[in-house]
Jmol script that loads the backbone (N, CA, C; Angstrom):
load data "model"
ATOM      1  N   UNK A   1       0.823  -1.193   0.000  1.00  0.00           N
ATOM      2  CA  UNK A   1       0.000   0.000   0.000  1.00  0.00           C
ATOM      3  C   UNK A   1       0.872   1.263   0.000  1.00  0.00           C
ATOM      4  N   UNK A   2       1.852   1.290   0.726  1.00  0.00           N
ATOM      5  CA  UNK A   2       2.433   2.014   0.476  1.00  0.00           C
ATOM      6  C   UNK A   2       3.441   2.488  -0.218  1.00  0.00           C
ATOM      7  N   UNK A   3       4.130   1.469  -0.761  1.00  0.00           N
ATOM      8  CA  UNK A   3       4.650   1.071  -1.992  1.00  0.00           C
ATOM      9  C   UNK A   3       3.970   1.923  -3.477  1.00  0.00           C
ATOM     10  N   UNK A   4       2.881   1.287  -3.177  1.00  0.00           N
ATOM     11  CA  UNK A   4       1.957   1.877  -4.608  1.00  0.00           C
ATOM     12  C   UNK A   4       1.837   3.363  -4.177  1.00  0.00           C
ATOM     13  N   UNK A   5       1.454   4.518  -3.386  1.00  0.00           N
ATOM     14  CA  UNK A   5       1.535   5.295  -3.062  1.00  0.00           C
ATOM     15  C   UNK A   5       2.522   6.225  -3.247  1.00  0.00           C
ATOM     16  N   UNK A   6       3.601   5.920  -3.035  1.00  0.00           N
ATOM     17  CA  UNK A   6       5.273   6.381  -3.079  1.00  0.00           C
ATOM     18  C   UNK A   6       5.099   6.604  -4.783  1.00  0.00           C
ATOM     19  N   UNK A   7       5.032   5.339  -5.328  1.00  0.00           N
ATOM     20  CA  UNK A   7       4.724   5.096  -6.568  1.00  0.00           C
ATOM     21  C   UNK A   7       3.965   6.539  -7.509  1.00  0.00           C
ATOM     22  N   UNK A   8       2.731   6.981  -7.144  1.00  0.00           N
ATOM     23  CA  UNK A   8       1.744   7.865  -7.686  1.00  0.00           C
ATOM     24  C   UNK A   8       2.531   9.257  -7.167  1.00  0.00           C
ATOM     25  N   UNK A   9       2.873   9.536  -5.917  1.00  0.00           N
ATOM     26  CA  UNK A   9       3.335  10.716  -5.899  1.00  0.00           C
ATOM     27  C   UNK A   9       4.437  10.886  -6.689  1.00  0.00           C
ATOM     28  N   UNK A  10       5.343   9.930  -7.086  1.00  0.00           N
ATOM     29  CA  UNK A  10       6.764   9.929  -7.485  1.00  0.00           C
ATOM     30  C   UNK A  10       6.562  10.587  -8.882  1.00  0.00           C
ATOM     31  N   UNK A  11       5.715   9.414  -9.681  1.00  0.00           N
ATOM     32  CA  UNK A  11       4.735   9.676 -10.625  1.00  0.00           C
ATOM     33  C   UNK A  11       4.234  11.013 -11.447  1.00  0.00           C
ATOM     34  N   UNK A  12       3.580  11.415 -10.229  1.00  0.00           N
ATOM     35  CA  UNK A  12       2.960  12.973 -10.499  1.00  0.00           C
ATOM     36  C   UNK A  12       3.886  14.249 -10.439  1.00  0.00           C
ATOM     37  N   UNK A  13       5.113  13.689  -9.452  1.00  0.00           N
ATOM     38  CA  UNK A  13       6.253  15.159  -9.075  1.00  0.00           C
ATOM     39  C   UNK A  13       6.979  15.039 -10.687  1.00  0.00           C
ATOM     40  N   UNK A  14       7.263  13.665 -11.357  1.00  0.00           N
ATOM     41  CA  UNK A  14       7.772  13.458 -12.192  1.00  0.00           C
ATOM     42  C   UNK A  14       7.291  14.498 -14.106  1.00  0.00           C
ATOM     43  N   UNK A  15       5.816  13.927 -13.725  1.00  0.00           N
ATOM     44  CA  UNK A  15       5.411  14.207 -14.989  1.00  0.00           C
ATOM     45  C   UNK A  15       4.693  15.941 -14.450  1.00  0.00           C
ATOM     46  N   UNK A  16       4.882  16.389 -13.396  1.00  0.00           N
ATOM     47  CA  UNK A  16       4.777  17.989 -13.147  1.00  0.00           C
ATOM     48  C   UNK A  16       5.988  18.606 -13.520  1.00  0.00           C
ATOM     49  N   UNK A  17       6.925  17.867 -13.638  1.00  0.00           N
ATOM     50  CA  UNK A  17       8.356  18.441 -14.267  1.00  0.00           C
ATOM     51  C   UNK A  17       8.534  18.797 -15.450  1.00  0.00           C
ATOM     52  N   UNK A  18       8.198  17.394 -15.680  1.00  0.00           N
ATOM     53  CA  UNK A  18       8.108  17.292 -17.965  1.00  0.00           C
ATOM     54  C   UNK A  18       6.997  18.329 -18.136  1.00  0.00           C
ATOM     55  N   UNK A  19       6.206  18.473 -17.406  1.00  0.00           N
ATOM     56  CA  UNK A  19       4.687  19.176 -17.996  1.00  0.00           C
ATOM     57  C   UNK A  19       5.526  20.680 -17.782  1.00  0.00           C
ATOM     58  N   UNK A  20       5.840  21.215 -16.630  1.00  0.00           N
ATOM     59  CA  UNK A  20       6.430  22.237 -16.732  1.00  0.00           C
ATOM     60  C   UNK A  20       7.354  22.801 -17.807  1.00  0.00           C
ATOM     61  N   UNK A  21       8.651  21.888 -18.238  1.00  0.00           N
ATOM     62  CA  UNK A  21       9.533  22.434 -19.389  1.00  0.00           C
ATOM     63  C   UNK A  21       9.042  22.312 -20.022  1.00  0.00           C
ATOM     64  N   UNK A  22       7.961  21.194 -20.800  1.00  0.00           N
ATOM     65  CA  UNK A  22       7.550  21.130 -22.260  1.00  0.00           C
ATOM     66  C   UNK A  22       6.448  22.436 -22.308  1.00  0.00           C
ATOM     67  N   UNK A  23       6.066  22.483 -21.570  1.00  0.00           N
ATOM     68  CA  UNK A  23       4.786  24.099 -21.703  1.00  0.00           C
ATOM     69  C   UNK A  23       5.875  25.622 -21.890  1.00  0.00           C
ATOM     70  N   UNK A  24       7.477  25.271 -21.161  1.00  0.00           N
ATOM     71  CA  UNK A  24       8.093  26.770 -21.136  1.00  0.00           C
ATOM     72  C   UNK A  24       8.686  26.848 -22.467  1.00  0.00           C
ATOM     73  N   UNK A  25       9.117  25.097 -22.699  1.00  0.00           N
ATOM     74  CA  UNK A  25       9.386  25.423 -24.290  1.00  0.00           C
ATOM     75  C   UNK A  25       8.599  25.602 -25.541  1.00  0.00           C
ATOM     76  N   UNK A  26       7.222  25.603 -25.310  1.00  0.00           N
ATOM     77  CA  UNK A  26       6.232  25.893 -26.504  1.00  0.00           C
ATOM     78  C   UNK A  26       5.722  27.102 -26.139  1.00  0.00           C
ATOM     79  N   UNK A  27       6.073  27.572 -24.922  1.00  0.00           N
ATOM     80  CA  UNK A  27       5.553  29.071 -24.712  1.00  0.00           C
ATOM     81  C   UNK A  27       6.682  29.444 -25.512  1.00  0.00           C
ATOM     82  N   UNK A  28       8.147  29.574 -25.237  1.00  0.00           N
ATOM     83  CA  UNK A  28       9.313  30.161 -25.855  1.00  0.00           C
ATOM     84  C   UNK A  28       8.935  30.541 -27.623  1.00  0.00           C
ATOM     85  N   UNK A  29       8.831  29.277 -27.890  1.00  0.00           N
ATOM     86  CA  UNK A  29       8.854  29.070 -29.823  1.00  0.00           C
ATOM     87  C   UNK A  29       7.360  30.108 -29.727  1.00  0.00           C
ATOM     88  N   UNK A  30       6.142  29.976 -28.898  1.00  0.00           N
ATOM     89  CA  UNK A  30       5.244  31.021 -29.764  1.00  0.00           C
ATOM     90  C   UNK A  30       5.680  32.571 -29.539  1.00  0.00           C
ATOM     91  N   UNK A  31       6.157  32.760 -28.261  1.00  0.00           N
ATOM     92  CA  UNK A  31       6.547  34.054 -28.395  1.00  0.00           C
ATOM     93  C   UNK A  31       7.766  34.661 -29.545  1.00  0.00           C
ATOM     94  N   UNK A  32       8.738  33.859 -29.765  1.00  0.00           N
ATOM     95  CA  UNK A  32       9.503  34.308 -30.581  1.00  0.00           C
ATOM     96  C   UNK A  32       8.898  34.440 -32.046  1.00  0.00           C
ATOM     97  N   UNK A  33       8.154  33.688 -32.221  1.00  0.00           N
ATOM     98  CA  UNK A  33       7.528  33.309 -33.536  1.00  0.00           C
ATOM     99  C   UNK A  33       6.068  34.857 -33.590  1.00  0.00           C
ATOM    100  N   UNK A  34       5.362  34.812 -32.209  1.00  0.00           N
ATOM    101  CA  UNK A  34       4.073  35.922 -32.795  1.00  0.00           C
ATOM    102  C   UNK A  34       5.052  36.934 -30.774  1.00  0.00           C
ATOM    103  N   UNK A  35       5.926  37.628 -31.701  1.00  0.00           N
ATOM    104  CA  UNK A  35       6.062  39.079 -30.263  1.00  0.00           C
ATOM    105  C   UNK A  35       4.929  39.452 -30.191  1.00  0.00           C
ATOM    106  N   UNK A  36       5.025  39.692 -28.874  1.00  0.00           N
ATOM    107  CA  UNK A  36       3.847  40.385 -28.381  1.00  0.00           C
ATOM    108  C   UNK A  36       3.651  41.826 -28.751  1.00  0.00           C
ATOM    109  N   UNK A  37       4.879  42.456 -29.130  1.00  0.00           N
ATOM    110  CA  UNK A  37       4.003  44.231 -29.676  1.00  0.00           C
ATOM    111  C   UNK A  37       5.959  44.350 -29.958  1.00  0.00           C
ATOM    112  N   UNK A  38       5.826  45.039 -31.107  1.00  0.00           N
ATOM    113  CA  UNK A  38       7.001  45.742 -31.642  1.00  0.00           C
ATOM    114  C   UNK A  38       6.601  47.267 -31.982  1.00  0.00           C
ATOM    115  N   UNK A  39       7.768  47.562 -32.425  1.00  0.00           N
ATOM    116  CA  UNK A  39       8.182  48.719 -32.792  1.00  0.00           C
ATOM    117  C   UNK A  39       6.623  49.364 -33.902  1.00  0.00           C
ATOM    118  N   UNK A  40       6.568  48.888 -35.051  1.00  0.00           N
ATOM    119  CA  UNK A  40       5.844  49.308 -35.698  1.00  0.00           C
ATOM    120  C   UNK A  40       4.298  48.918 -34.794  1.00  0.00           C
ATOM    121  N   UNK A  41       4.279  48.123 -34.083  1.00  0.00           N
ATOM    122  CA  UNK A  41       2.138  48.939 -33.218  1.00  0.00           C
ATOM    123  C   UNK A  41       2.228  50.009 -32.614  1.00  0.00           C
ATOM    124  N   UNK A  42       3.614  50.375 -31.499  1.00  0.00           N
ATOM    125  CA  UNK A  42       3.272  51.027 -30.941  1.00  0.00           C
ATOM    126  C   UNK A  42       2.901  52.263 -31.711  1.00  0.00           C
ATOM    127  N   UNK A  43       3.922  52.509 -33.192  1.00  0.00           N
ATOM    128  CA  UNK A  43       3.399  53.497 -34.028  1.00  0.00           C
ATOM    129  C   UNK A  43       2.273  53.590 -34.453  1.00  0.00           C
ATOM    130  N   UNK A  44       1.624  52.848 -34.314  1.00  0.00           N
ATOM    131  CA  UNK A  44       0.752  52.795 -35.535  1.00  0.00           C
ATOM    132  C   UNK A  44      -0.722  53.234 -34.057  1.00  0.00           C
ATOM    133  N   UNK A  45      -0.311  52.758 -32.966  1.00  0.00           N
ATOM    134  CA  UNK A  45      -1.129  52.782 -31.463  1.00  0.00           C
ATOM    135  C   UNK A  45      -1.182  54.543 -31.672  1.00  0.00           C
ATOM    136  N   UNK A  46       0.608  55.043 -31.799  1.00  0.00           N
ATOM    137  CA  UNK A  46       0.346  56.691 -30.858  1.00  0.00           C
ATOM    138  C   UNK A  46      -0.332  57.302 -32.548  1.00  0.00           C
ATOM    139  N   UNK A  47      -0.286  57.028 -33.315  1.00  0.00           N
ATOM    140  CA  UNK A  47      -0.337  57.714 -34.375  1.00  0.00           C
ATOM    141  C   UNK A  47      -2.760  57.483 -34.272  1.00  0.00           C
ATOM    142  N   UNK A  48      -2.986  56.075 -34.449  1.00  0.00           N
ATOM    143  CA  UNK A  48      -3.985  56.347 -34.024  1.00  0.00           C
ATOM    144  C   UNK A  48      -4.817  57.166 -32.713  1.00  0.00           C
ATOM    145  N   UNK A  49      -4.029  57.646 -31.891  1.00  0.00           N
ATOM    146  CA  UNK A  49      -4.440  58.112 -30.727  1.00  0.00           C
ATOM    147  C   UNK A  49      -4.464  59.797 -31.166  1.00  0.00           C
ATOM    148  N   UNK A  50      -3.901  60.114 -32.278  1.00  0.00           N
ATOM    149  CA  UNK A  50      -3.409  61.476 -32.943  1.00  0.00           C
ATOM    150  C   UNK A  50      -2.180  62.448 -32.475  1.00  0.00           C
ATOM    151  N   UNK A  51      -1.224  61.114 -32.047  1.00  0.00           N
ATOM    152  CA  UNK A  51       0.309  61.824 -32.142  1.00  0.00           C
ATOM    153  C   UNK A  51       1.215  60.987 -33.175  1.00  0.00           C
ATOM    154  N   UNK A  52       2.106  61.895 -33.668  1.00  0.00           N
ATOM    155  CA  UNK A  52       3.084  61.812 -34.403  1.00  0.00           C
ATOM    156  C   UNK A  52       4.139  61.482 -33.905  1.00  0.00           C
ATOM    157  N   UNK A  53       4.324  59.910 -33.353  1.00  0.00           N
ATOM    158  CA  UNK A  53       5.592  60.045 -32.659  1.00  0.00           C
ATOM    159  C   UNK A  53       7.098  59.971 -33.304  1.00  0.00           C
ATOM    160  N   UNK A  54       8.316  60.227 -32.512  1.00  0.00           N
ATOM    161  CA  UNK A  54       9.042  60.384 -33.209  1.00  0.00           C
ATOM    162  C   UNK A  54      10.233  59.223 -32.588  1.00  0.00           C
ATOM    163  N   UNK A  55      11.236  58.109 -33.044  1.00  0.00           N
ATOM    164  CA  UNK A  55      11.735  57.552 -32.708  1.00  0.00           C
ATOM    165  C   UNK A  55      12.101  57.193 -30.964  1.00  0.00           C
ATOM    166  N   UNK A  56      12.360  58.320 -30.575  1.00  0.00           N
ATOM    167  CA  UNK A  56      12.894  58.242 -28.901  1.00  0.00           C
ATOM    168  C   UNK A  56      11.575  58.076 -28.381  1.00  0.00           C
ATOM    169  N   UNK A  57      10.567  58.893 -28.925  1.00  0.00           N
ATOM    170  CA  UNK A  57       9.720  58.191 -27.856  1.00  0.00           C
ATOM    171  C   UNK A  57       8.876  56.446 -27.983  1.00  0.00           C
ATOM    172  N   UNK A  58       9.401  56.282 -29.739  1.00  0.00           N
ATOM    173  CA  UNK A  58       9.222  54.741 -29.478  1.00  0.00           C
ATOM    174  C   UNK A  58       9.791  53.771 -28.683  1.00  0.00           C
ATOM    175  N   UNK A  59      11.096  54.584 -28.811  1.00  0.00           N
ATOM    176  CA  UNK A  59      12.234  53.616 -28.087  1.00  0.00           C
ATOM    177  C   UNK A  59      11.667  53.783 -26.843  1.00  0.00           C
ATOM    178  N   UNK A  60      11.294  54.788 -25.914  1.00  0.00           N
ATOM    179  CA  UNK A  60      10.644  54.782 -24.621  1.00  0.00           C
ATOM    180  C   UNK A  60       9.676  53.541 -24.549  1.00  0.00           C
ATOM    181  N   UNK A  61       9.020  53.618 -24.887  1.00  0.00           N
ATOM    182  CA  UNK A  61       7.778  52.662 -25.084  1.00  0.00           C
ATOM    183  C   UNK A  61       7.876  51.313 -24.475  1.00  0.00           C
ATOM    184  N   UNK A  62       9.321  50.744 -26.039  1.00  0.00           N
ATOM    185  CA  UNK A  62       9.730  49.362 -26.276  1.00  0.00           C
ATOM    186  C   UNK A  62      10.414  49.085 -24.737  1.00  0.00           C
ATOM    187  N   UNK A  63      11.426  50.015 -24.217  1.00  0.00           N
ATOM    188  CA  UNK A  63      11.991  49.671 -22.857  1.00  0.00           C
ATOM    189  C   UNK A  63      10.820  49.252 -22.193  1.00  0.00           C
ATOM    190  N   UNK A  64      10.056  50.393 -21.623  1.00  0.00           N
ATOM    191  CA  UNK A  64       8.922  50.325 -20.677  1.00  0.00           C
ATOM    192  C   UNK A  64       7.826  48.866 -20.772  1.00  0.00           C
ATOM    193  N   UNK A  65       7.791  48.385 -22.111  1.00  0.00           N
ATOM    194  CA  UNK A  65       7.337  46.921 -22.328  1.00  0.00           C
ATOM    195  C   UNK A  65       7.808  45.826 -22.266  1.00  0.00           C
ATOM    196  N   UNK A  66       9.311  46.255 -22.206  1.00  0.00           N
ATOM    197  CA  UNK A  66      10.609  44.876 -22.366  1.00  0.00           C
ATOM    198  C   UNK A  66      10.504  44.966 -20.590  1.00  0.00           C
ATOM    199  N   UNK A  67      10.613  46.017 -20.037  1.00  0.00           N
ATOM    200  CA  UNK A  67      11.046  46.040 -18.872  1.00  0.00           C
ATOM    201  C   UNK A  67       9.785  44.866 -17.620  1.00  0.00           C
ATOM    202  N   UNK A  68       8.245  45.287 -18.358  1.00  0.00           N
ATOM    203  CA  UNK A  68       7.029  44.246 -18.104  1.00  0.00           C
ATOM    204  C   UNK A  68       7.440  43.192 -18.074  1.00  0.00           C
ATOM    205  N   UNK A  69       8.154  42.741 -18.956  1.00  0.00           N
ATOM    206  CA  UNK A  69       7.795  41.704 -19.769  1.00  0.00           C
ATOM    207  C   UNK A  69       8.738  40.538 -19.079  1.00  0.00           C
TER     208      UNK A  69
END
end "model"
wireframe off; spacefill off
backbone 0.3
color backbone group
């Protein structure tokens, strides 16, 4: 009984491991593959909002989102 027990927890700590890396590595490949916001939305964000932005303040932006992130 307790044998089999040892067994199921061992089991579950095991495949909570694999489940963990295999989910960080298919999170990895989609983020690299679809970024979450670049350079050209945020333009296209301040420009719909009715500013004209101008490089530095994109670059502001991209920090302030990398820094989230």
């Amino acid at each position: 009984m307790l044998h089999d027990m040892l067994i199921l927890v061992v089991g579950l700590l095991i495949g909570a491991v694999i489940g963990f890396f295999v989910s960080r590595m298919v999170m990895k490949k989609y983020l690299k593959k679809n970024p979450p916001i670049n350079e050209d939305m945020i333009k296209a964000l301040m420009m719909q909002m009715g500013r004209k932005p101008n490089q530095k303040q994109i670059n502001q932006m991209m920090r302030a989102m990398e820094k989230y992130q």
